[in-house]
C-alpha positions, 0 to 999 in steps of 0.5 A, a space after each residue: 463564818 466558820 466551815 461546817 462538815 454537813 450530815 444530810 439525812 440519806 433517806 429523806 426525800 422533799 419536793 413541796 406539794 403546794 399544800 400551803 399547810 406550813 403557811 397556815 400553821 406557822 407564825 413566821 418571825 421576821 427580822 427587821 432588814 427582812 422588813 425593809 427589804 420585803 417592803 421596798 420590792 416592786 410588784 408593778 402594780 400588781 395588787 398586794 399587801 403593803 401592810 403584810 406583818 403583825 407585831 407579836 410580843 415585840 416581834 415581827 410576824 407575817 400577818 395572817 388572813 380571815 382563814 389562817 392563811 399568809 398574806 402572801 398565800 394565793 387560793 391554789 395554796 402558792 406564794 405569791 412573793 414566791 411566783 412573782 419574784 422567786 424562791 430567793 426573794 422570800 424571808 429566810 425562814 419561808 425559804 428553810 422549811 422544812 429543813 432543820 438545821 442544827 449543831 450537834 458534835 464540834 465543827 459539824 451541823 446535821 440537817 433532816 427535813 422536818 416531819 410535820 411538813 406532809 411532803 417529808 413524811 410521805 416521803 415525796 421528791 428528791 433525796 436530800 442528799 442531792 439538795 446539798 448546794 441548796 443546803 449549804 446555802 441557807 446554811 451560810 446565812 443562818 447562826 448557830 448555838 454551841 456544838 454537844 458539851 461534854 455535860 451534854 455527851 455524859 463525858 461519853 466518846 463519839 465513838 461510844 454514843 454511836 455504839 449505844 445509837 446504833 444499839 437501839 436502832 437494831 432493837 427498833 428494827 428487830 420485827 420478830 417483837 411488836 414496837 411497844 415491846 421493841 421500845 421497852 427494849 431499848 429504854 432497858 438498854 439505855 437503863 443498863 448502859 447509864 448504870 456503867 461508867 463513862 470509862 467503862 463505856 468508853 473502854 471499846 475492847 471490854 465492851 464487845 464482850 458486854 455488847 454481846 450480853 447485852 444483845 441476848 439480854 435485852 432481845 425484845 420479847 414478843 409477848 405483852 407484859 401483864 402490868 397493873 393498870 396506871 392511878 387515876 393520879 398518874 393518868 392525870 400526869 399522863 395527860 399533863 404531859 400530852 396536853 403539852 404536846 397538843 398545844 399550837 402556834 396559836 397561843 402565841 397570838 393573844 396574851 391577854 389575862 381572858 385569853 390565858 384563863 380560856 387557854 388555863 381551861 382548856 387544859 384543865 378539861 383536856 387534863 381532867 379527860 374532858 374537853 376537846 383536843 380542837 382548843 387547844 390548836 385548830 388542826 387537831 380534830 373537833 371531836 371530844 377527848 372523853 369520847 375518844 377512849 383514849 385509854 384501851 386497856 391491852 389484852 393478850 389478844 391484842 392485834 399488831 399493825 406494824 404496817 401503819 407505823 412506818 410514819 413513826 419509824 421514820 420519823 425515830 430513824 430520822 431522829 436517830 441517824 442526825 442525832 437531832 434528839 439531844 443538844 440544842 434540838 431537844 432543850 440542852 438535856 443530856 444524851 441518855 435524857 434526850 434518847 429517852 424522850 425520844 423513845 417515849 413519844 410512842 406513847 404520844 402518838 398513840 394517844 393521838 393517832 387513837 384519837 384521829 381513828 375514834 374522830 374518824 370512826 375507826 376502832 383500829 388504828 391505820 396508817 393514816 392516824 399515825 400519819 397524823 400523830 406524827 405530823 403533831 408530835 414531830 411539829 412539838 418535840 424539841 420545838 413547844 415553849 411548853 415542852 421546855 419547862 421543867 415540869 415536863 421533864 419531870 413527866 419524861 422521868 416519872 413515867 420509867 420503868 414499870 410505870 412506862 410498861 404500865 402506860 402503854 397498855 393503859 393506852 392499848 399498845 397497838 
């Protein structure tokens, strides 16, 4: 196996809250000697399932109780397997979670702790840098894929992507503008930088004095924008879009013609603006899309809450500082396209912490809601089957621009 310089994201914290949500929400594929060797331990006599997996499109699962649980899971929410026989013993991805490990620039991983885990988006235990043994570990048993290719990098030095990076961390964490504006921003910047050549980017002298303009430029401003609202057509696109974002682990189960016209349904309601986010996977809320009002028009008395958005700055941060937003973590794209993407799930976690608020009976969204949003989005971005199509990046591209501005006081900003 080849050595791997390891970035670990310095600012996560994880310790597991036995809150079982990973071991109800995931269908965890095991590989045949994982099989076998879970197969042949020995639990003296004690009670457990000799019959714990479940053929799924000619692959192996875990199989799930009556509630959704694991087999393995106990009623305080714990692993069996884990209590009996050690952390060790479990299947190699059980033992991950909630680690994302990945390849990025040549020789390196990067490593953060995933954001659909409640534990990591509390930001509860112990520093991940000081899991590093524990890290190096899994990563001697796992394979990766290639590191950044130079298509990937837009021929760009290192150098320069870690300029153009920490760019738009700055303009993120500028809190004299409200997000919206601060996300507007940094899509701006990325316009304009695309526009230059590679050579031009990469000639560091020339640029500082590009930079320089391009601070004052591209400050965030903190007013709202008077924008036209979005079509009716665009809405539509919009919700295509989003409806790929809500889509969970349980269209994996049954691929049946009945199953796939229910699921066909589902999205055509959730698409058209009826229905209820609940079909399309069991956590989301049972409370009806149309009720919701998702779409809020914004208005110059519009009223920030910049507090409740700290789930969704850490999971950007995160993102930004293990570059875990292009490459293999985001479908092969491309470091602008992946970037963009990235900027863009403002727009999803609106949407959806606006639909926890209505669900909940509240007008004004509170941290919670995002808390919520971001526990989907994260479980999604760069990880849903549907998001790889490539209608989906057709959707990232047709909402740019002004049309990008547009969407997001149709959503109300907030």
């Amino acid at each position: 196996m080849p050595e791997y310089k390891i970035h670990i994201a310095q600012h996560q914290h994880y310790r597991c809250l036995l809150c079982g949500r990973c071991c109800r929400r995931f269908h965890v594929r095991l590989e045949k000697a994982e099989c076998i060797r879970l197969a042949n331990l020995d639990w003296q006599g004690e009670q457990n399932p000799h019959d714990f997996t479940v053929t799924i499109n000619g692959h192996e699962y875990f199989k799930r109780n009556a509630d959704g649980g694991c087999v393995f899971l106990d009623e305080k929410g714990a692993c069996r397997m884990h209590a009996k026989f050690g952390f060790d013993i479990k299947a190699l991805t059980c033992r991950g979670y909630p680690m994302n490990i990945v390849s990025t620039f040549p020789g390196e991983l990067s490593v953060l702790a995933r954001m659909d885990c409640p534990a990591v988006l509390k930001d509860y235990g112990t520093p991940l840098s000081e899991q590093r043994k524990d890290i190096e570990k899994l990563v001697s048993e796992m394979k990766f894929g290639k590191p950044f290719t130079e298509s990937q990098l837009c021929c760009l030095e290192r150098k320069t992507i870690e300029t153009i990076r920490d760019a738009v961390v700055a303009l993120l964490e500028d809190h004299t503008a409200p997000l919206p504006n601060r996300i507007r921003a940094a899509l701006a910047l990325l316009d304009a930088c695309q526009k230059l050549s590679a050579t031009f980017l990469n000639d560091h002298e020339t640029m500082k004095e590009v930079w320089k303009n391009f601070k004052t430029k591209y400050k965030p401003s903190d007013t709202i924008p008077q924008t036209p609202g979005l079509s009716a057509y665009s809405r539509i696109v919009y919700r295509t879009w989003l409806a790929a974002y809500c889509r969970r682990d349980e269209e994996i189960l049954d691929r049946s013609f009945f199953s796939r016209l229910k699921l066909f349904k589902h999205n055509l309601m959730f698409i058209l603006g009826h229905g209820n986010w609940h079909e399309l996977g069991w956590e989301h809320p049972d409370y009806p899309f149309a009720k919701a009002a998702v779409f809020k028009r914004a208005s110059q008395k519009t009223e920030y809450h910049d507090e409740a958005w700290a789930p969704f700055m850490r999971f950007l941060q995160t993102r930004l500082e293990c570059f875990q937003f292009f490459g293999v973590s985001y479908y092969g794209t491309d470091f602008f396209s992946g970037l963009r993407a990235l900027l863009k799930t403002y727009a999803h976690t609106l949407a959806t912490a606006r639909y926890h608020a209505a669900a909940n009976g509240r007008n004004v969204i509170t941290e919670d809601d995002v808390f919520q949003a971001v526990l989907s989005i994260d479980h999604c971005h760069g990880r849903s089957p549907s998001l790889n199509f490539r209608s989906s990046r057709s959707n990232e591209n047709y909402f740019s621009g002004k049309r990008f501005d547009s969407l997001l006081a149709d959503l109300g900003w907030a």
